[in-house]
matplotlib code that plots the C-alpha trace (Angstrom):
import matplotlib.pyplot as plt

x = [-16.2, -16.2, -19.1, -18.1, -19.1, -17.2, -15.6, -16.1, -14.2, -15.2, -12.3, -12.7, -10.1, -10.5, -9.4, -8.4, -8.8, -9.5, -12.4, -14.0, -13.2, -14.9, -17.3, -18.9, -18.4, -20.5, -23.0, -22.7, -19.6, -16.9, -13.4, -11.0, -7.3, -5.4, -5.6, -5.8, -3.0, -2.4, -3.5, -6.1, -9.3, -10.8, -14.7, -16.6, -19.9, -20.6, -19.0, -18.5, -18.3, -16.4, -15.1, -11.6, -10.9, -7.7, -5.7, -6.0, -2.6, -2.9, -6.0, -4.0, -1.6, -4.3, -5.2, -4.0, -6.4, -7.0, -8.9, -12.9, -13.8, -16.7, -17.7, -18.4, -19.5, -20.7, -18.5, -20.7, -23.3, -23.1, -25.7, -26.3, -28.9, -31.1, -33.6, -36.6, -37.9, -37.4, -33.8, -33.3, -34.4, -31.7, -29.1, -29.4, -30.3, -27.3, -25.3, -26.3, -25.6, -22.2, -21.5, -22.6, -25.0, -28.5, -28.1, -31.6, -35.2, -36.2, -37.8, -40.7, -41.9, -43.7, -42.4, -38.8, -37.9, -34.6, -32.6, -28.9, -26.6, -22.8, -20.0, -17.5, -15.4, -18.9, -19.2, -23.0, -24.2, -28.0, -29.6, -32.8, -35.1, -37.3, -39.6, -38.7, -41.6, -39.7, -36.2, -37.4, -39.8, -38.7, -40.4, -43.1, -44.2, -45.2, -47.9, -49.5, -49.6, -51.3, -53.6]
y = [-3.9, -6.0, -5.9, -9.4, -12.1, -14.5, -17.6, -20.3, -23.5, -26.3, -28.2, -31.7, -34.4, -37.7, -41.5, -42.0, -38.8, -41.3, -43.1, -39.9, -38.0, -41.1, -41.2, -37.4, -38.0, -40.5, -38.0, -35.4, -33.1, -32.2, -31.7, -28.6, -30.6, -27.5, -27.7, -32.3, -34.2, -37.1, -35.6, -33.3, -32.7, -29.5, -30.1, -27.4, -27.4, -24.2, -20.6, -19.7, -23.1, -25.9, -28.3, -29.2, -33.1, -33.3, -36.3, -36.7, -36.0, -32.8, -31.4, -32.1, -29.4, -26.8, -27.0, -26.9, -28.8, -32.7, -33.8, -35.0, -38.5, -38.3, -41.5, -40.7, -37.1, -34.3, -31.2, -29.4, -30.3, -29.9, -28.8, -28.8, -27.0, -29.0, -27.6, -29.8, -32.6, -35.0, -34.0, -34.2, -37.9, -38.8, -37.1, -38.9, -42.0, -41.9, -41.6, -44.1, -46.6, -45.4, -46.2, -43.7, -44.4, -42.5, -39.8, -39.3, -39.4, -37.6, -33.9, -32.5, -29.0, -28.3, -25.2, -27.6, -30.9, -32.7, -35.8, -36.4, -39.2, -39.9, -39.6, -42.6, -40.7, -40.2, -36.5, -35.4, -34.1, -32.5, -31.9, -30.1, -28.3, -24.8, -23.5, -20.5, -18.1, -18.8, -18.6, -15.2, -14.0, -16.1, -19.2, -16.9, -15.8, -19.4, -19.2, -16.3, -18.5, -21.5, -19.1]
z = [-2.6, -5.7, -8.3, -10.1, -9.1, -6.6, -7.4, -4.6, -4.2, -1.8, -1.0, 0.0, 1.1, -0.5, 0.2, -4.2, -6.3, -9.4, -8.1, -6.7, -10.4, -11.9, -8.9, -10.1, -13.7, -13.3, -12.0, -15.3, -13.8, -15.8, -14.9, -15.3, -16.4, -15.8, -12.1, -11.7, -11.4, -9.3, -6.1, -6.8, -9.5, -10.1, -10.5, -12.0, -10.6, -12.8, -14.2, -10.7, -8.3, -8.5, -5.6, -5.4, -4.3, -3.0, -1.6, 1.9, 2.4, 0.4, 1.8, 5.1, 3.8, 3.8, 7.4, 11.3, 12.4, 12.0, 9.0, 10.4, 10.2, 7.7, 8.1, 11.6, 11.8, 9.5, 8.7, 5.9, 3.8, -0.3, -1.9, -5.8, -7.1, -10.0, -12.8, -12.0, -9.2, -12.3, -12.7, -8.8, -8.5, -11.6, -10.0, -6.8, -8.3, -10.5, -7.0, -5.9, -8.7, -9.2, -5.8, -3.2, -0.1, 0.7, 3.7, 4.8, 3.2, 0.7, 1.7, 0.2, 1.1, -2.2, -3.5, -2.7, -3.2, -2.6, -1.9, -0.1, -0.8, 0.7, -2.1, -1.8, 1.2, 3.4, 2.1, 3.0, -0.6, -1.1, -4.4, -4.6, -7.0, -5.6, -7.4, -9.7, -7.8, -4.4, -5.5, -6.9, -3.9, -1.1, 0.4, 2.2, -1.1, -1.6, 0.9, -1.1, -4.2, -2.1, -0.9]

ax = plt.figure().add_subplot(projection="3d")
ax.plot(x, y, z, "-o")
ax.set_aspect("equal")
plt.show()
């Protein structure tokens, strides 16, 4: 068993690779050039994420199975993680203004907050902020500190 850390890559299939690279630019993320080209950008999320779009075509590649209609149904939700409630409402807003749609109200548990958007393909995307204390103890730990 490995002691490093893992690397994880979401893979998502995209309609235009340029408009979604300038669609999550647009949102702060930064691009890795050694792995774009014309059919696919590497996004790094952070040190160890990042979320590849790839051409429809391309992603098709990848798979057996047909590629879900996004527009129609959901196959995952992604979910970025953000340092404050502040910083979740300007990521989501930012969304929105460079061209995504809202997903669903925003939730507000307290000790969490976040807000969901769809990218430009119809990709279901969460951003939320927990508070320090429960990403540490665990949500429970919460109702101690209410208490």
């Amino acid at each position: 068993m490995t002691t490093s850390p893992r690397l994880i890559f979401v893979n998502l299939p995209v309609a235009d690779v340029a408009a979604s690279t300038a669609f999550f630019r647009a949102l702060g993320f930064e691009f890795d050039p050694k792995f774009c080209d014309d059919g696919a950008a590497c996004m790094v999320v952070s040190e160890f994420g990042y979320v590849m779009l790839l051409e429809q075509s391309r992603f098709a590649d990848f798979t057996v199975k047909p590629l879900a209609d996004v527009a129609a149904t959901t196959g995952a939700l992604v979910c970025v993680s953000a340092e404050s409630r502040e910083d979740v409402d300007q990521f989501a807003d930012a969304a929105l203004a460079a061209g995504g749609a809202p997903a669903k109200e925003p939730s507000d548990y307290g000790f969490m907050y976040g807000r969901s958007f769809l990218d430009l393909d119809g990709h279901h995307w969460e951003v939320m902020w927990m508070d320090p204390i429960a990403v540490e103890k665990g949500p429970a730990a919460m109702a101690e500190v209410g208490a």
